[in-house]
N, C-alpha and C positions, 0 to 999 in steps of 0.2 A: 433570393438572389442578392438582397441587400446585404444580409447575413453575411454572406458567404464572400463576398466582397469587402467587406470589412474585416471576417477573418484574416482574410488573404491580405492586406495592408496592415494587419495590426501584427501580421506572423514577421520571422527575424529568422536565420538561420541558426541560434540561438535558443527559440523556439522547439525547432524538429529535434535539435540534438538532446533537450531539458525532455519533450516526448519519449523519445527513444530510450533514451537511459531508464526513465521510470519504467517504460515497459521491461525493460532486458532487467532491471532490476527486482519487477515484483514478480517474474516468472520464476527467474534462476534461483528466487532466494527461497521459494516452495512450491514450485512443481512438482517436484518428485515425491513430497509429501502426497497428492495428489493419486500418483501410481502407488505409491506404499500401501494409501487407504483401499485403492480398486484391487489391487493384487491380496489384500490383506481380504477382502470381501468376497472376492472369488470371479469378481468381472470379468469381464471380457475386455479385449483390447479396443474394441467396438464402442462397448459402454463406458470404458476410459477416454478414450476420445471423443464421444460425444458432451460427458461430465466437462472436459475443459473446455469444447467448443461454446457451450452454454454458458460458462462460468467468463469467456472469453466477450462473447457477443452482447451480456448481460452489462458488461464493464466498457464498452465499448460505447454501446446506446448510453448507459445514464452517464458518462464522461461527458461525451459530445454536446447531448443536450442540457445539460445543466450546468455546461460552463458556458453553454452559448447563450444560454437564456439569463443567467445571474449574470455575465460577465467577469468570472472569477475561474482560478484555476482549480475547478472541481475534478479530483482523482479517486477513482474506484477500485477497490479491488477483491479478491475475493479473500474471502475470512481462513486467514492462515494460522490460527489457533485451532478455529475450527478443524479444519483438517487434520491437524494433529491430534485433535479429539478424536476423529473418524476411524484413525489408525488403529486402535482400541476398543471404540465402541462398532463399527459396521459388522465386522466375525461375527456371527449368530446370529442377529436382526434380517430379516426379509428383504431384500434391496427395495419392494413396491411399499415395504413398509417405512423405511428410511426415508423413501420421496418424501414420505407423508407425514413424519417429521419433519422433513427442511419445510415445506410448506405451511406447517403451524408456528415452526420459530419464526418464517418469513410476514405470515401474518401479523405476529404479535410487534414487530420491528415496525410493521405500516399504521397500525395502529396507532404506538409510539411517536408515528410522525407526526399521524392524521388528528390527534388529540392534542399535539403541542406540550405533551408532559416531558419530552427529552429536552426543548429549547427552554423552557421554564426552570430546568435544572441547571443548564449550562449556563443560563443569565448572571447564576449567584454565584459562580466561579469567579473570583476577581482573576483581570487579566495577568500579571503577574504572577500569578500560579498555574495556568494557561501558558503563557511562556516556558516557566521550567517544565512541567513536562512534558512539551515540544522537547526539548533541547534534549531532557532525560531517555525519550521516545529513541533521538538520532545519536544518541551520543555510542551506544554500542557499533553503531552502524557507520560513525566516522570513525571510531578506533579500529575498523579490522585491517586498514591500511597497512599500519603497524605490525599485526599480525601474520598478515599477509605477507610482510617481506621478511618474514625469518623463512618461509617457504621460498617465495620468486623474488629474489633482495633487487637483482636486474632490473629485474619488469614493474616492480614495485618502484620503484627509486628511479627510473627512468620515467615512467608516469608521474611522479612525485613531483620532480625539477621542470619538467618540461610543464609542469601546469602551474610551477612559481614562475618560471620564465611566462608562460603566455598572459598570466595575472598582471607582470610588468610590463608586456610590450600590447599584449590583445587580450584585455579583461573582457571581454565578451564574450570570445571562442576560447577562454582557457581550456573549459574542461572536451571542448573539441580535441585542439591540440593535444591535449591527455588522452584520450579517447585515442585519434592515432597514431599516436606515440606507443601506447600498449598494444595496439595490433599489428604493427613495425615489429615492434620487439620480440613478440611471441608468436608470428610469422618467421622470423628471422633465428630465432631460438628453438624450431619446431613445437612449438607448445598446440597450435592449431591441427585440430583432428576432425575432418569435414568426413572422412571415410564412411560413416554409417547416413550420412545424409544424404534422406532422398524425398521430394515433395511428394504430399500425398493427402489430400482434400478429408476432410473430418467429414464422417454423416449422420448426421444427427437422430437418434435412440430413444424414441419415445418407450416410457414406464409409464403402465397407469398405477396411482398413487394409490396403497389405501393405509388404514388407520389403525395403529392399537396402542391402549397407555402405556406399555411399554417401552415401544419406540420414544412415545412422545416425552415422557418422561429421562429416559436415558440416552436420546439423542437430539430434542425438540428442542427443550428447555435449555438443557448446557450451552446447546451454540446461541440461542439467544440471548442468555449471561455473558457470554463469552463477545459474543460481537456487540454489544453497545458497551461495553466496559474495556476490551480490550483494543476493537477498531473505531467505531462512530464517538466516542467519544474523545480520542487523541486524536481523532480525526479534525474534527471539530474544531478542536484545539490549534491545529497546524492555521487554518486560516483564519482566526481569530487573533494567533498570532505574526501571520503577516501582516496583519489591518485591514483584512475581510469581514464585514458584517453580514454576512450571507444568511439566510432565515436557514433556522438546522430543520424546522418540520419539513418544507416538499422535499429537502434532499434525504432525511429519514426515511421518509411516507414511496419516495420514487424507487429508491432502490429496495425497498421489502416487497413493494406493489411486482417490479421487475424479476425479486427473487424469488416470487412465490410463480409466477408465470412460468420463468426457466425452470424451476423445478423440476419437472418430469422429463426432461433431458438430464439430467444431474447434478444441475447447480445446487450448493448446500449453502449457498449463499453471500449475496453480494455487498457490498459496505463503503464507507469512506475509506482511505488510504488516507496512511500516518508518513509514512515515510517517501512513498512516491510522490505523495501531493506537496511534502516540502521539498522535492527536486524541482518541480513543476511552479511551486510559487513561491520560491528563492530568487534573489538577485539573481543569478546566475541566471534562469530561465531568461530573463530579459531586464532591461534597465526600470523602464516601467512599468509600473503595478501595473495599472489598468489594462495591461495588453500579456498582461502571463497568463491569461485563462487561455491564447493560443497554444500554449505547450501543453494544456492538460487535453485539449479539443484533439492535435498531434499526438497525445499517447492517446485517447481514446482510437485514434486511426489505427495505428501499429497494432493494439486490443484485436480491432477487426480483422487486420490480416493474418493476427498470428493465431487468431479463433478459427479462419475458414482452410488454416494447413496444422490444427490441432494435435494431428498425429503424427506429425514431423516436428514440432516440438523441441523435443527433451533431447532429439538427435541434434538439433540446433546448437541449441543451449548446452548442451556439453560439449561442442568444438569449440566452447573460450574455454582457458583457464578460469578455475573460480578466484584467483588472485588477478586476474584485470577485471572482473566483473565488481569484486570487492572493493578493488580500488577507487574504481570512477565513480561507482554509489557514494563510495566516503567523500570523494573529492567535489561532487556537485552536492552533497550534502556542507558541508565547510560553512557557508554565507547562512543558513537557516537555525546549525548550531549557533554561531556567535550572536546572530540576531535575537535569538530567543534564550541566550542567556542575559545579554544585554537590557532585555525586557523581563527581565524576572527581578532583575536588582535594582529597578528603578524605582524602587516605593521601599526607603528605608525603615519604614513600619511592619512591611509586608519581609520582607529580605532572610530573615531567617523562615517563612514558612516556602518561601518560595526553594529557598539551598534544603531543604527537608523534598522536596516535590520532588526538584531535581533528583537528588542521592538515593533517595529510595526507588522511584523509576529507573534511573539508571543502572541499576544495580540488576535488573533481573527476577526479580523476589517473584514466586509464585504463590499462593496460598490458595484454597481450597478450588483448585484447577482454573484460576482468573488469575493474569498476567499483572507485570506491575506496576503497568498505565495508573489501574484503580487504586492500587493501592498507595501510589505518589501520594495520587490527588485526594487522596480518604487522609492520608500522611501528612499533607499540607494543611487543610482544611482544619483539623483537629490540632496543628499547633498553631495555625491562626486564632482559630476559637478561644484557649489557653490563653495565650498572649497579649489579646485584645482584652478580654474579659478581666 
């Protein structure tokens, strides 16, 4: 009750909105991935919606509790590289073999916790290369704004002003005011398509799991490279660089322990959040640090509700435009980019490995199917080494 009591005084209206967004931003920006991989596998609409119900309730729990318990704004999501591996690899593998998969990569993630080799590695990261790639992580994801408005210039550009305006008069609810500003607009523009939407409760699909090195091999292993290199570790990185010292082993160790559990409902597994966790532990989320872990506790809420109506979903989420969803992700991102390039350039020894971190993450770069988080920071590291040496 104390808990709970404290949440509630330390939450801000502020708070629910920094919650809300990361939710509507880490659905919309790969859910359908999601249906791509179930449809591509041969699912049922049954066992698609139980896959996000799990993958939902999973992110939901470790959010709640591990920012209630650190006091930081810890955000979970589910492995969106992953999934795009899945699109690929599930056609031909056994679905009960697949479980059986996620459940070995989700092992080896707990393991990584429980033994403290992931936090011993992120020690020796200087924070200024930490910094850039945060910023390199958000920087595609604050330019789609831009993008955005060669599509909806209106709705774009009205969201745009109206969140300079509320920065000058109500820097707290800016990205509010943004927020309804874009649903004004695109209510008023018919851009709003609620017609296919109708609630409808997820039930949850138990598979019993089994084993072969195949699966494990071509669907185990990848997502385990994939999600500590691509998520937990720019994960990491995000509250590192708002001035979170949060220990990386129980958050490692909780949500693999958590992924391997969901598993046979469909989870393929759960992780830190790069991009949601810096809406949530932005300025924006709130003025003061010590009380942004409410807006992560607040998406873990939304997590809940939008896991137990699982398969009304994608009906949801496709009545916005994806240019007001694009827009308010960039626009509650804005405070986390500056911040963390600001904090990359502050060690003029460091400064050119850190503009290397950045520019190569930011870029996109893929190489042998790992995203270009690792590769920043492999990028950074090797021209520190050089430089210093």
């Amino acid at each position: 009750m104390r808990a709970l009591n404290r949440f509630l005084s330390d939450s801000a209206p502020s708070c629910v909105i920094a919650g809300f967004i990361a939710m509507l931003t880490g659905y919309t920006s790969s859910l359908i991935l999601m249906f791509q991989a179930g449809q591509a596998a041969g699912l049922s609409s049954q066992e698609i919606s139980s896959w996000i119900w799990a993958l939902s309730i999973g992110m939901a729990f470790c959010s709640i509790f591990l920012s209630l318990r650190y006091r930081a704004p810890v955000v979970i999501a589910w492995s969106t590289p992953g999934a795009a591996l899945l699109i690929g690899s599930l056609p031909g593998v056994p679905y009960a073999e697949a479980i059986g998969a996620f459940i070995f990569s989700s092992i080896l993630i707990a393991l990584c916790g429980l033994t403290g080799s992931f936090e011993r590695l992120m020690r020796r990261v200087p924070p200024s290369l930490a910094a850039a790639l945060l910023a390199g992580v958000l920087f595609n994801i604050g330019s789609e704004i831009f993008r955005a408005a060669e599509i909806q210039p209106l709705l774009v550009l009205s969201m745009f002003f109206s969140y300079l305006l509320g920065k000058r008069l109500l820097p707290r609810y800016a990205v509010l005011v943004a927020l309804l500003t874009g649903c004004l607009v695109a209510g008023i523009s018919g851009l709003l398509n609620f017609e296919h939407f109708a609630l409808e409760v997820a039930i949850p699909v138990w598979t019993t799991p089994s084993f072969s090195f195949a699966a494990l091999f071509s669907i185990g292993i990848p997502l385990f490279v994939i999600a500590m290199a691509s998520q937990n570790m720019p994960g990491l990185a995000v509250l590192r660089a708002e001035g979170y010292q949060t220990p990386a082993s129980p958050l490692i160790s909780c949500t693999g322990i958590v992924s391997a559990l969901t598993a046979p409902f469909g989870s393929h597994g759960i992780h830190l959040a790069a991009i949601t966790m810096a809406i949530c532990a932005g300025p924006e989320a709130h003025a003061q640090k010590e009380k942004r872990y409410s807006a992560a506790v607040w998406c873990g809420l939304f997590y809940g509700i939008a896991g137990i109506f699982g398969a009304t979903l994608a009906a949801l989420f496709a009545a916005f435009p994806s240019a007001l969803v694009l827009s308010i992700a960039a626009l509650a991102l804005l405070g986390s980019i500056g911040n963390g390039l600001t904090q990359a350039m502050l060690q003029p020894q460091e400064r050119e490995a850190a503009l290397v971190t950045f520019m190569v993450t930011a870029s996109g770069l893929t190489l042998l199917g790992i995203g270009s988080a690792l590769w920043g920071l492999v990028a950074g590291v090797l021209t520190l080494l050089i430089l210093r040496r």
